[in-house]
N, CA, C and O atoms as a GROMACS GRO file, in nm:
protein
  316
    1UNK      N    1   8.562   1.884  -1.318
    1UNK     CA    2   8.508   1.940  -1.196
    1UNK      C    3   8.412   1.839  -1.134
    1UNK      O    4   8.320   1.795  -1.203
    2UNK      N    5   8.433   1.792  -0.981
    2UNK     CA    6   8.336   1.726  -0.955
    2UNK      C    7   8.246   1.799  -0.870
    2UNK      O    8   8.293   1.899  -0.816
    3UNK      N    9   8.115   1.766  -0.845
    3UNK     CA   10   7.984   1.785  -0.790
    3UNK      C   11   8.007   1.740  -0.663
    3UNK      O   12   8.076   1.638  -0.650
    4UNK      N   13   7.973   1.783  -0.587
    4UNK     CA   14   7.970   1.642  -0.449
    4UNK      C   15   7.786   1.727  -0.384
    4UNK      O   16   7.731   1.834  -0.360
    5UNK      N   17   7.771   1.599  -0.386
    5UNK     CA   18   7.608   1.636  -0.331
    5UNK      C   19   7.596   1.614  -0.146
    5UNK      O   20   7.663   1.553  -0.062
    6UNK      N   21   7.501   1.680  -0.144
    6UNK     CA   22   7.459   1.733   0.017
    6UNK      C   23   7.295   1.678   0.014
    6UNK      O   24   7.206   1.698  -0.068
    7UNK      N   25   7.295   1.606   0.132
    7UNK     CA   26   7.153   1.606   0.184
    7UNK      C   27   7.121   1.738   0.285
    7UNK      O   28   7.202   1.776   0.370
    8UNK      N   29   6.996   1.797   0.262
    8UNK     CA   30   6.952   1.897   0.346
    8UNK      C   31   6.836   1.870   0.382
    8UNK      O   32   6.773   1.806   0.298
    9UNK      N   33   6.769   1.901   0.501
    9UNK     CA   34   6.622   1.868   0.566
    9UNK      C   35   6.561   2.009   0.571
    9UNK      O   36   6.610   2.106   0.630
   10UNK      N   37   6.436   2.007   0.495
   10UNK     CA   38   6.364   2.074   0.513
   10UNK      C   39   6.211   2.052   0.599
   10UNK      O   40   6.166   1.945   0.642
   11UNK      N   41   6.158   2.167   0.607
   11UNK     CA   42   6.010   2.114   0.693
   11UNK      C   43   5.894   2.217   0.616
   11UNK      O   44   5.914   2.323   0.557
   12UNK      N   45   5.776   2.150   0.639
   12UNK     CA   46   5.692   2.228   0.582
   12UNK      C   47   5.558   2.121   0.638
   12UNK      O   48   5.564   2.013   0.696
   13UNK      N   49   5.450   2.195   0.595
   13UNK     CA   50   5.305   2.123   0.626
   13UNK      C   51   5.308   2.010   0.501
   13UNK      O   52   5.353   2.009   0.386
   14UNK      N   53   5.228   1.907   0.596
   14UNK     CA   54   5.214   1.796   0.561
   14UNK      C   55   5.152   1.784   0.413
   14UNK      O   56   5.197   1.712   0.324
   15UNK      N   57   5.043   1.864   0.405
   15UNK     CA   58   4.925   1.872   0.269
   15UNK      C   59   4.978   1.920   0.203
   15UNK      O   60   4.927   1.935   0.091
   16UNK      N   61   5.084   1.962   0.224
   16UNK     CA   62   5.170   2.096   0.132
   16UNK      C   63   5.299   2.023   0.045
   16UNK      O   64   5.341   2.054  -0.066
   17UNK      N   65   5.340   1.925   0.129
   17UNK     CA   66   5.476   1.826   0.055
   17UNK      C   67   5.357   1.744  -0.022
   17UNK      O   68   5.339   1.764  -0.143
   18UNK      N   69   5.298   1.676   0.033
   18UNK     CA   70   5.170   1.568  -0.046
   18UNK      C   71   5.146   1.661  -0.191
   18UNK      O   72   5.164   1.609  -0.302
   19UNK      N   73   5.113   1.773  -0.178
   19UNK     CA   74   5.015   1.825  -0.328
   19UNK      C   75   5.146   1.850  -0.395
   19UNK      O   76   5.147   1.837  -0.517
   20UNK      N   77   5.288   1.895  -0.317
   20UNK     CA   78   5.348   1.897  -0.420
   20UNK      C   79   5.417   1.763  -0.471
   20UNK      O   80   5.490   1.763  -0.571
   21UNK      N   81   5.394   1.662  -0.405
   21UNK     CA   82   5.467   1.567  -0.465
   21UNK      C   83   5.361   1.491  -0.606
   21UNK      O   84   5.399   1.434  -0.708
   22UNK      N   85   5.225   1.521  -0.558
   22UNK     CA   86   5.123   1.476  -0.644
   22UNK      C   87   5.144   1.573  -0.807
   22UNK      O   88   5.105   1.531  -0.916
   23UNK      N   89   5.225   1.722  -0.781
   23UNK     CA   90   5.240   1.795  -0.910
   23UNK      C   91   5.363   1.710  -0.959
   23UNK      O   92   5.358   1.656  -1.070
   24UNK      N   93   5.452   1.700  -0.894
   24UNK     CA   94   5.569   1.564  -0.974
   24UNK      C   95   5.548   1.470  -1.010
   24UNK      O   96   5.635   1.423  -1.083
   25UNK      N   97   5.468   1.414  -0.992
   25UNK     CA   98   5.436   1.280  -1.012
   25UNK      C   99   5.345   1.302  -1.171
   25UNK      O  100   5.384   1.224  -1.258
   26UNK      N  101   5.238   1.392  -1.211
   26UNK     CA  102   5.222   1.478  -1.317
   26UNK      C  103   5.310   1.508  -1.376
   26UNK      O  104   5.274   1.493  -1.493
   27UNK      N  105   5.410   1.543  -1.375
   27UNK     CA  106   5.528   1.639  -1.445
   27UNK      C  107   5.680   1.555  -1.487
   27UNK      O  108   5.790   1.581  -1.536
   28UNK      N  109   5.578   1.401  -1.412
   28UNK     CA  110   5.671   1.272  -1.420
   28UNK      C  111   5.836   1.326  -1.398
   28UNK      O  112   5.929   1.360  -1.471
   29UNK      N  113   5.812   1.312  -1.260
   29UNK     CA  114   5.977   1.382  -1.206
   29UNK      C  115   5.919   1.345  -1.057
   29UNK      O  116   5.811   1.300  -1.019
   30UNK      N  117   6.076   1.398  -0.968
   30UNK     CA  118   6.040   1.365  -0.832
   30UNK      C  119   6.020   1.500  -0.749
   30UNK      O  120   6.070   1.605  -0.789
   31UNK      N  121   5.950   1.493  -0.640
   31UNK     CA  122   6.035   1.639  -0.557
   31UNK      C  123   6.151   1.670  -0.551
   31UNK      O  124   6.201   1.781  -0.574
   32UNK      N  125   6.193   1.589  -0.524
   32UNK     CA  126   6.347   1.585  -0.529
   32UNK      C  127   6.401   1.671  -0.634
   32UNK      O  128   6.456   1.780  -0.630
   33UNK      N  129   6.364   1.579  -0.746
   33UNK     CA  130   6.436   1.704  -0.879
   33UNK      C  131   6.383   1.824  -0.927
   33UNK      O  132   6.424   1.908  -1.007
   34UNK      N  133   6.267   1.811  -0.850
   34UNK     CA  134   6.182   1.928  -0.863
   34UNK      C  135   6.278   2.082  -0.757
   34UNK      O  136   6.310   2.192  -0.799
   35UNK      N  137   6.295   2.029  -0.632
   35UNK     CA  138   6.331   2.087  -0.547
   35UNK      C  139   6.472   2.133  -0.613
   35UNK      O  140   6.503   2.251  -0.622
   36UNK      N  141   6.565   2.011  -0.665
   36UNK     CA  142   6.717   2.058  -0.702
   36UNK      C  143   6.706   2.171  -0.809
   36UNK      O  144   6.799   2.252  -0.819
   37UNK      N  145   6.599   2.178  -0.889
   37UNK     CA  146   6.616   2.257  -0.985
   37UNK      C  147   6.560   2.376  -0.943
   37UNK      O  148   6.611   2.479  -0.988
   38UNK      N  149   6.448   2.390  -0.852
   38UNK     CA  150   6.424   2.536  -0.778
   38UNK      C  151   6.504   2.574  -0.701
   38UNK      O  152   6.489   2.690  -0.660
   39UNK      N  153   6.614   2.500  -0.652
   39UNK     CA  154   6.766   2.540  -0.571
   39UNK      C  155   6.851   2.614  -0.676
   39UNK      O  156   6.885   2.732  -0.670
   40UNK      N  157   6.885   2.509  -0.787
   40UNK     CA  158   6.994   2.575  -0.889
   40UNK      C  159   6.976   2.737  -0.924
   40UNK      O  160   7.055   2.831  -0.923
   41UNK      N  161   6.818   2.723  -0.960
   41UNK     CA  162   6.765   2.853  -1.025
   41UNK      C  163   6.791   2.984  -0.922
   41UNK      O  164   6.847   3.088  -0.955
   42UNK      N  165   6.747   2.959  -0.816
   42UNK     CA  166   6.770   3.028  -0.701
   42UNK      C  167   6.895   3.101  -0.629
   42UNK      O  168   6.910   3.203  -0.561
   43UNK      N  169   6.993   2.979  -0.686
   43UNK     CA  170   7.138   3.037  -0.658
   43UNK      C  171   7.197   3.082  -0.742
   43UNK      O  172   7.285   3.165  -0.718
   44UNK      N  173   7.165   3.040  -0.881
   44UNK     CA  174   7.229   3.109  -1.026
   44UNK      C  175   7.159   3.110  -1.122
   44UNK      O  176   7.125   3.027  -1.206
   45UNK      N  177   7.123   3.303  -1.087
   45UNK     CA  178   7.025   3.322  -1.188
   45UNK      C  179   7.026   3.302  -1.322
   45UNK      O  180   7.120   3.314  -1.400
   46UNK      N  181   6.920   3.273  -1.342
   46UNK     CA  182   6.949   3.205  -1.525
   46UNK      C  183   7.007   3.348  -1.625
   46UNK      O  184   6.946   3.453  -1.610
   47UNK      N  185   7.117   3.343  -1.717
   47UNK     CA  186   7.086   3.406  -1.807
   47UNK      C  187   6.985   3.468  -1.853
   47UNK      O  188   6.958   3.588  -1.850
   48UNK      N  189   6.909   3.343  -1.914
   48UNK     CA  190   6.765   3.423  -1.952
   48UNK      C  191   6.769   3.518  -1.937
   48UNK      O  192   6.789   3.602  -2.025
   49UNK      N  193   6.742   3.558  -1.739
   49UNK     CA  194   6.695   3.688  -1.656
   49UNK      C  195   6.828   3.816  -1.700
   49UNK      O  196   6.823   3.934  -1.664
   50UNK      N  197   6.903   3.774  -1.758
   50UNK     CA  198   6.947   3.882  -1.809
   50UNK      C  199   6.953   3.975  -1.974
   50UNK      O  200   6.982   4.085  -2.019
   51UNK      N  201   6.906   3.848  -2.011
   51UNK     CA  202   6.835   3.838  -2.137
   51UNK      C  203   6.759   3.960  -2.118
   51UNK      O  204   6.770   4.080  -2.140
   52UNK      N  205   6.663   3.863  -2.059
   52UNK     CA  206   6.510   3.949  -2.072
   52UNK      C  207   6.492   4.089  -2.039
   52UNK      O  208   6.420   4.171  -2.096
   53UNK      N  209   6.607   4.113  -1.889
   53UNK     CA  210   6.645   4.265  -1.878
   53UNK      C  211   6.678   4.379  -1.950
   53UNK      O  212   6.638   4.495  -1.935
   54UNK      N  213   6.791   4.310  -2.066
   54UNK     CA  214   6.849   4.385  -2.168
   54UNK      C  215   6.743   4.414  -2.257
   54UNK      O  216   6.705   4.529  -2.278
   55UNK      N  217   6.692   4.311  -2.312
   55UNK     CA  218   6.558   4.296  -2.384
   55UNK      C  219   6.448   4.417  -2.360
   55UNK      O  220   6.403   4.497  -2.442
   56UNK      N  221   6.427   4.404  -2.246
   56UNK     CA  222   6.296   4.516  -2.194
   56UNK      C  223   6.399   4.658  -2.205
   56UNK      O  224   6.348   4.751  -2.267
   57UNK      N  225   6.500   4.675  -2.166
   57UNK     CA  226   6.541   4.793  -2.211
   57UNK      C  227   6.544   4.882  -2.321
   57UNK      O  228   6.516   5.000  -2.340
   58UNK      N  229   6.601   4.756  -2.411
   58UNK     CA  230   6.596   4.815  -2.544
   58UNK      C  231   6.480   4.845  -2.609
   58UNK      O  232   6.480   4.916  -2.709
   59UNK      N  233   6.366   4.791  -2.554
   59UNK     CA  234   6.244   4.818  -2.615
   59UNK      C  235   6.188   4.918  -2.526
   59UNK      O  236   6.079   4.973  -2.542
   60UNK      N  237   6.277   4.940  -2.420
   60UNK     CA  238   6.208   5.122  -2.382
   60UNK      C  239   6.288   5.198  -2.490
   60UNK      O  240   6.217   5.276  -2.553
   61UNK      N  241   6.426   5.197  -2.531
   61UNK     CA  242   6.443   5.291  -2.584
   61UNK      C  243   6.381   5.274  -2.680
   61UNK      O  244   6.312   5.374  -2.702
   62UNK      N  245   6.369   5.198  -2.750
   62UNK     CA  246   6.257   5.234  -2.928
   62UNK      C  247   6.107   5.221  -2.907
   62UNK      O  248   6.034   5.149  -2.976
   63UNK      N  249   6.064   5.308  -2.796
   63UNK     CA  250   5.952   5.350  -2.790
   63UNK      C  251   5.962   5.463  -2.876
   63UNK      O  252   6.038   5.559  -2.864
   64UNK      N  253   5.844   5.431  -2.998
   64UNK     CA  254   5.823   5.542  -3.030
   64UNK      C  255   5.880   5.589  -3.152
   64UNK      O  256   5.858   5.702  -3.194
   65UNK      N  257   5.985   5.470  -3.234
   65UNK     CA  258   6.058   5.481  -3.337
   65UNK      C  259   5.981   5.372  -3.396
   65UNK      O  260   5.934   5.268  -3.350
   66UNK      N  261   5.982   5.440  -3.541
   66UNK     CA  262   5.889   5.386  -3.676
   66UNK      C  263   5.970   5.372  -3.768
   66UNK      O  264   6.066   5.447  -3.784
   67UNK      N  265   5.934   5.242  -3.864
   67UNK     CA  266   6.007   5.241  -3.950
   67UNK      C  267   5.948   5.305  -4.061
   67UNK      O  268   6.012   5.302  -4.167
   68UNK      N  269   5.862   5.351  -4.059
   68UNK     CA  270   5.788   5.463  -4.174
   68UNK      C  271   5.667   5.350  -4.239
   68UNK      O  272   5.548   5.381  -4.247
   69UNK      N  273   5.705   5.259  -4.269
   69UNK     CA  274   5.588   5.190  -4.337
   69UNK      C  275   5.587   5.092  -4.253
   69UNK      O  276   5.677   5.044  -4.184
   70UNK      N  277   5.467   5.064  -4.264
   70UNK     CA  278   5.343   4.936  -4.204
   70UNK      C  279   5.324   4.855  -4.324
   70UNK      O  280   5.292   4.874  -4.441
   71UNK      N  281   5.359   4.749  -4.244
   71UNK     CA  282   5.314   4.598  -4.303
   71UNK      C  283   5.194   4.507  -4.328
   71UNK      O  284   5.119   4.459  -4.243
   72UNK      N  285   5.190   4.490  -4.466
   72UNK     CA  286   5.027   4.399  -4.438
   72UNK      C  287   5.037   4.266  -4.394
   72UNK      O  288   5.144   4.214  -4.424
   73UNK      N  289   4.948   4.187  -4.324
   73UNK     CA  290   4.949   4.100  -4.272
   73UNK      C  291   4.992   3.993  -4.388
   73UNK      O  292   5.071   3.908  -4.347
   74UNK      N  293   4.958   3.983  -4.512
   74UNK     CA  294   5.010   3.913  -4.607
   74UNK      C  295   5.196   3.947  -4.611
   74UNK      O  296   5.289   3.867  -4.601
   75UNK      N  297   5.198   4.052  -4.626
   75UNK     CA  298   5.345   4.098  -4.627
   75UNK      C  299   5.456   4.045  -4.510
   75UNK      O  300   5.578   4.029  -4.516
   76UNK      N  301   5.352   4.025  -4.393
   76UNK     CA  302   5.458   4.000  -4.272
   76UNK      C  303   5.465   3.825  -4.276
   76UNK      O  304   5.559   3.758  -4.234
   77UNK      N  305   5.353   3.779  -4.334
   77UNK     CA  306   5.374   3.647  -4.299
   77UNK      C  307   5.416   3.586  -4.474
   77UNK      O  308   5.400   3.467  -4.500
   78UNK      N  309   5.465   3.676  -4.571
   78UNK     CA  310   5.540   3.595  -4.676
   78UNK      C  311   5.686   3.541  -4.626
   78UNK      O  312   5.758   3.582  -4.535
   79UNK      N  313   5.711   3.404  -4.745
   79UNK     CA  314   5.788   3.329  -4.666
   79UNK      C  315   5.928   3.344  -4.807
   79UNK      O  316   6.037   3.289  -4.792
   0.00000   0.00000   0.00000
């Protein structure tokens, strides 16, 4: 499968591209790849986010279910 890439123009305030290019430059990356990867995420939501959905569900339903005994802190962290 090939990729074929697109230039797109965006606009925004001046102080506003500057501070974010100053957080890339920190994060040793560009806007650029900064920007492509807040695009990707944007158009296809990560798994994760469905992860985490299922996740929070299931822990509504076992609200409230015990396994009868409690663990001592020695007990939970034997290896």
């Amino acid at each position: 499968m090939h990729c074929f890439v697109k230039n797109i123009t965006l606009s925004a305030e001046e102080t506003i591209i500057e501070a974010a290019r100053q957080t890339a430059r920190k994060r040793k990356t560009t806007l650029n790849a900064e920007f492509r990867e807040w695009l990707r995420r944007y158009a296809v939501p990560e798994e994760g986010e469905e992860h985490a959905r299922r996740y929070r569900r299931l822990m509504q339903l076992l609200v409230g279910v015990s396994s009868g005994r409690v663990f001592s802190r020695d007990e939970m962290n034997e290896r």
